[in-house]
C-alpha positions as a printed Julia matrix, in Angstrom:
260×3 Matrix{Float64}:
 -40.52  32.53  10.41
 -37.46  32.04  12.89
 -36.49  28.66  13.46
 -37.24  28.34  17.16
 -40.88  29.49  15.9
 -41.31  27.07  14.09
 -40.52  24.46  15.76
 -43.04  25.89  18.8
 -45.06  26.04  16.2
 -45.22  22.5   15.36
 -44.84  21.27  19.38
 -48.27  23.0   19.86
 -49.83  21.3   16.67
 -48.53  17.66  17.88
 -49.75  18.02  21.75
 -52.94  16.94  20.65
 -51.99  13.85  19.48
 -50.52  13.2   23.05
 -51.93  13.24  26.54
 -52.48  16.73  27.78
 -50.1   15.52  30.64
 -47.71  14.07  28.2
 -47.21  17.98  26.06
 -48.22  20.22  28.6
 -45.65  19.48  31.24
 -42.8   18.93  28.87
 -43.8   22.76  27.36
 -41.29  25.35  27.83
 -44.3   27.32  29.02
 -45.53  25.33  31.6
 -42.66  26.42  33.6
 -43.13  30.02  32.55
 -46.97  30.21  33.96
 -45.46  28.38  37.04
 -42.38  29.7   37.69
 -44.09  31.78  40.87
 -44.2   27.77  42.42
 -43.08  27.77  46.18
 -39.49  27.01  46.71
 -39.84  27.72  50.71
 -43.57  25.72  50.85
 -42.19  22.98  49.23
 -38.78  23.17  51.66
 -41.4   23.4   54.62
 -43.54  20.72  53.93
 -40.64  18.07  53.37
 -39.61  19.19  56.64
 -42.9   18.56  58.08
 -43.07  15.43  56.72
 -39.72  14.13  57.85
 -40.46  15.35  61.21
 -44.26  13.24  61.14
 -42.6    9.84  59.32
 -38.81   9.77  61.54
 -36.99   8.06  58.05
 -34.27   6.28  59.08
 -30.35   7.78  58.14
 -30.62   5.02  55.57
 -33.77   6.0   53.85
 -34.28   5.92  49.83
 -37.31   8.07  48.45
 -38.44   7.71  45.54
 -40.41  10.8   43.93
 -42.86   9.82  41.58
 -43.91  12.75  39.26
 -41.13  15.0   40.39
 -41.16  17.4   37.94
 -38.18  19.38  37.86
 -37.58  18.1   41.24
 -38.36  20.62  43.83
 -39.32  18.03  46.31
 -36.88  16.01  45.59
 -33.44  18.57  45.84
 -34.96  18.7   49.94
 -35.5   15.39  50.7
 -31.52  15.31  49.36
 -30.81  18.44  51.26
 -31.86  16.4   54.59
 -29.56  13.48  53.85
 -31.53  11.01  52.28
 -31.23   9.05  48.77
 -33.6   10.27  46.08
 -34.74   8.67  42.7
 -36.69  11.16  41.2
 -38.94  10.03  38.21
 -40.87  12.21  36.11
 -42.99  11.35  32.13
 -41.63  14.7   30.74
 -37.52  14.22  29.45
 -37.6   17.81  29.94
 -38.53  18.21  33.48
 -35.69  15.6   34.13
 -33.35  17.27  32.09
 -33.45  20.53  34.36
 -33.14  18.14  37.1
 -29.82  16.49  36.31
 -28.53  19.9   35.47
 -29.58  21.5   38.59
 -27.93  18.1   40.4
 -24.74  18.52  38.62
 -24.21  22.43  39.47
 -24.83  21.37  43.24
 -22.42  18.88  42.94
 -24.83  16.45  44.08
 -24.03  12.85  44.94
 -24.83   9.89  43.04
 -26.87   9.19  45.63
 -29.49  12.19  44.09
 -31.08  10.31  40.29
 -33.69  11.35  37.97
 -34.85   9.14  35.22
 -37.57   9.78  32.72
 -40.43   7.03  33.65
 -43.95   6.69  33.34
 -45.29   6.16  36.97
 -47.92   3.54  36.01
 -45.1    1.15  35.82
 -43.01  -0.32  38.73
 -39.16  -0.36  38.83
 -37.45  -3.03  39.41
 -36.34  -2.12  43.1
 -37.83  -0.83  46.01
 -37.6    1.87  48.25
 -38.71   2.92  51.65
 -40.72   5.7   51.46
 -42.7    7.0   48.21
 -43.99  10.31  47.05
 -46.52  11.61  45.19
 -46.73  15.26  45.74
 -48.85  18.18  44.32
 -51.61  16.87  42.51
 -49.43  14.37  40.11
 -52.19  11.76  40.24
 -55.66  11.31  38.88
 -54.71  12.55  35.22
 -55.88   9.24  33.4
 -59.1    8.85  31.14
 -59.04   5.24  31.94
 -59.7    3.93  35.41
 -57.68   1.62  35.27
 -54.22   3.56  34.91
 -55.2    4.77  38.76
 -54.93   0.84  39.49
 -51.45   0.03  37.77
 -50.45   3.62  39.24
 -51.23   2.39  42.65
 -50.11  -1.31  42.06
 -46.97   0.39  41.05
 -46.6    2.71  43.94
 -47.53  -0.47  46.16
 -44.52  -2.85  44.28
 -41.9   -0.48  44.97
 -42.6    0.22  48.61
 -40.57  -1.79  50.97
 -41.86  -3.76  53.35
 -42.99  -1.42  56.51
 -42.66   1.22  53.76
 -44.43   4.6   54.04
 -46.19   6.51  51.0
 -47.33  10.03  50.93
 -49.96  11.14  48.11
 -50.15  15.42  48.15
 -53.83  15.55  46.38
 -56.24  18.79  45.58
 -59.37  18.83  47.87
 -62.15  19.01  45.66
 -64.2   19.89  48.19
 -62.6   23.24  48.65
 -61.97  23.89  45.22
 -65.31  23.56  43.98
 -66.15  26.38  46.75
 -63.38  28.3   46.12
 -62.86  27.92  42.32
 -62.01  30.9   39.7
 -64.04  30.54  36.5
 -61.84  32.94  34.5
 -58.21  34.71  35.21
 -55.63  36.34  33.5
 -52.1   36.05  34.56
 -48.72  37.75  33.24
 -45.73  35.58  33.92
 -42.22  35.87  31.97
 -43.38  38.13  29.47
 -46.43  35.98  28.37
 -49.94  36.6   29.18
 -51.74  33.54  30.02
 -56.01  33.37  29.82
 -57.09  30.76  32.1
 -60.24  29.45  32.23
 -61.34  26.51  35.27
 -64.55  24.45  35.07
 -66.0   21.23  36.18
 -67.92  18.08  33.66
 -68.46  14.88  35.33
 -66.25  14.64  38.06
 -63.53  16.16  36.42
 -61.61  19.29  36.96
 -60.2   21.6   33.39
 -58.21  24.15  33.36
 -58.23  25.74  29.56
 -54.73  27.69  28.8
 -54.04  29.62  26.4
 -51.51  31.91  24.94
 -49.76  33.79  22.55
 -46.01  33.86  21.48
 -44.27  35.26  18.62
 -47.75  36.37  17.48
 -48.69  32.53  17.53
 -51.81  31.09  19.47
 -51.07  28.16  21.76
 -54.03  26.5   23.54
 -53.15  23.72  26.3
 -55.24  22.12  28.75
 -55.2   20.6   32.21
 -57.36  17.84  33.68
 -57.62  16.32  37.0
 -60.33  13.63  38.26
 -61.78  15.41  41.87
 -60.93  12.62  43.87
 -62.25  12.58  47.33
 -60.88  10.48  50.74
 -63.39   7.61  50.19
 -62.21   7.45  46.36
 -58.69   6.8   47.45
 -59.59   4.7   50.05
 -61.66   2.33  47.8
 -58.86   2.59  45.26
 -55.81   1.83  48.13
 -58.14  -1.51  48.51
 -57.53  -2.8   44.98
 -53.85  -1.49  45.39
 -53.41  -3.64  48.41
 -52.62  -0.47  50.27
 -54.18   1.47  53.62
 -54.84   4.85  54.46
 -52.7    5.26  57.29
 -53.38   9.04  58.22
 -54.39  12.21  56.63
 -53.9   15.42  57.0
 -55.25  18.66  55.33
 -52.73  21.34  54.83
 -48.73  21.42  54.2
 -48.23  22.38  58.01
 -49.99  19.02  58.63
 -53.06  20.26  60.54
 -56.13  18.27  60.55
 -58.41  17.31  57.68
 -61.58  19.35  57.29
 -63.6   18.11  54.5
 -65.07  21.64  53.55
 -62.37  23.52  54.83
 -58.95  21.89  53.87
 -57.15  22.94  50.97
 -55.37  19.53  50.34
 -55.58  15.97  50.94
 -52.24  15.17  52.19
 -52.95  10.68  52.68
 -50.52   8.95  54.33
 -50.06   5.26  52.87
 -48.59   1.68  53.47
């Protein structure tokens, strides 16, 4: 068996012992089932954003979950200062090469971190974007996540939380679908247990199996609410789509909450 087998070999073995957020994200196939991800939506809605909030010329951002930093490369494109901050070394990895063949500016970072704990500065606007929250079996973690989120806002701060609508998922959901992406052929299946949303993945490479999973708590506008409370944050506005239009409970695809 090749070397790089192997070793793939072996990464899907250990994931278990980790937090499916923890392996899958920091999987070379994670990027390979989403590489079809929205460059232009994302550039749009950080657009629409900065239009709604008016940051000043001075702003710092931080993006919390950033992933390989799609969100954050715009916010940088309009002028501001990023920190970008993402669990998966990976993910941050392909950030701060991207950064470096754009010649970007000091002023653009990425730094491995695990968003349930504060840094030690602050910044004037935070972002959570795409469904990077609600991953944790303990309650709890949602608490220091928001605590967190909460310590590094600046004063008069604004913070933006991009959230699935579970409403119209649950409507709109697809049990079972099979998707060909780079060369691999993905079998997803989607289901629902006690408030919780799964997503079963699996795969095979080099005539290995690989079997991954997604989870995501179906948080609703009255969970965040009650959880902004023990944060010591407020729902500030909220909005149901990336173009900003109005919140529909049944009929909006996102929760887009605006925070302070």
């Amino acid at each position: 068996m090749p070397i790089h087998s192997e070793l793939l070999l072996i990464f899907a073995i250990m994931h278990n012992a980790k937090e499916w957020y923890s392996s899958w994200f920091d999987s070379p196939y994670y990027h390979s089932l989403y590489y079809h991800r929205n460059h232009q939506e994302a550039s749009n809605f950080v657009s629409k954003l900065v239009d709604l909030i008016q940051p000043a010329k001075d702003a710092h951002f931080l993006d919390i979950a950033c992933g390989r930093g799609r969100h954050a490369f715009e916010l940088y494109r309009h002028g501001y200062s990023v920190t970008g901050i993402d669990l998966s070394p990976e993910n941050i990895k392909y950030a701060k090469e991207e950064a470096k063949k754009k010649n970007a500016s000091d002023t653009l970072q990425f730094m491995v971190h695990d968003m349930r704990k504060a840094l030690d500065r602050q910044f004037s606007h935070v972002f959570n974007l795409f469904t990077s929250f609600g991953y944790f079996k303990d309650p709890k973690d949602n608490i220091r996540t928001l605590k967190s989120f909460r310590a590094q806002l600046a004063p008069n701060g604004v913070g933006v939380i991009d959230f699935l609508n579970p409403n119209w998922v649950l409507a709109n959901l697809v049990k079972e679908e099979n998707i060909d992406s780079e060369g691999i052929k993905f079998s997803i299946q989607r289901y629902t247990k006690d408030k919780w949303l799964y997503k079963d993945i699996q795969f095979q490479v080099d005539k290995h199996n690989y079997q991954f999973q997604e989870k995501v708590e179906m948080l609703e506008i009255n969970d965040f609410i009650t959880l902004f409370s023990q944060a010591n944050l407020q729902l500030v506005d909220l909005f149901g789509d990336y173009q900003l239009r109005a919140y529909d409970k049944e009929l909006s695809k996102r929760q887009i909450l605006i925070f302070q």
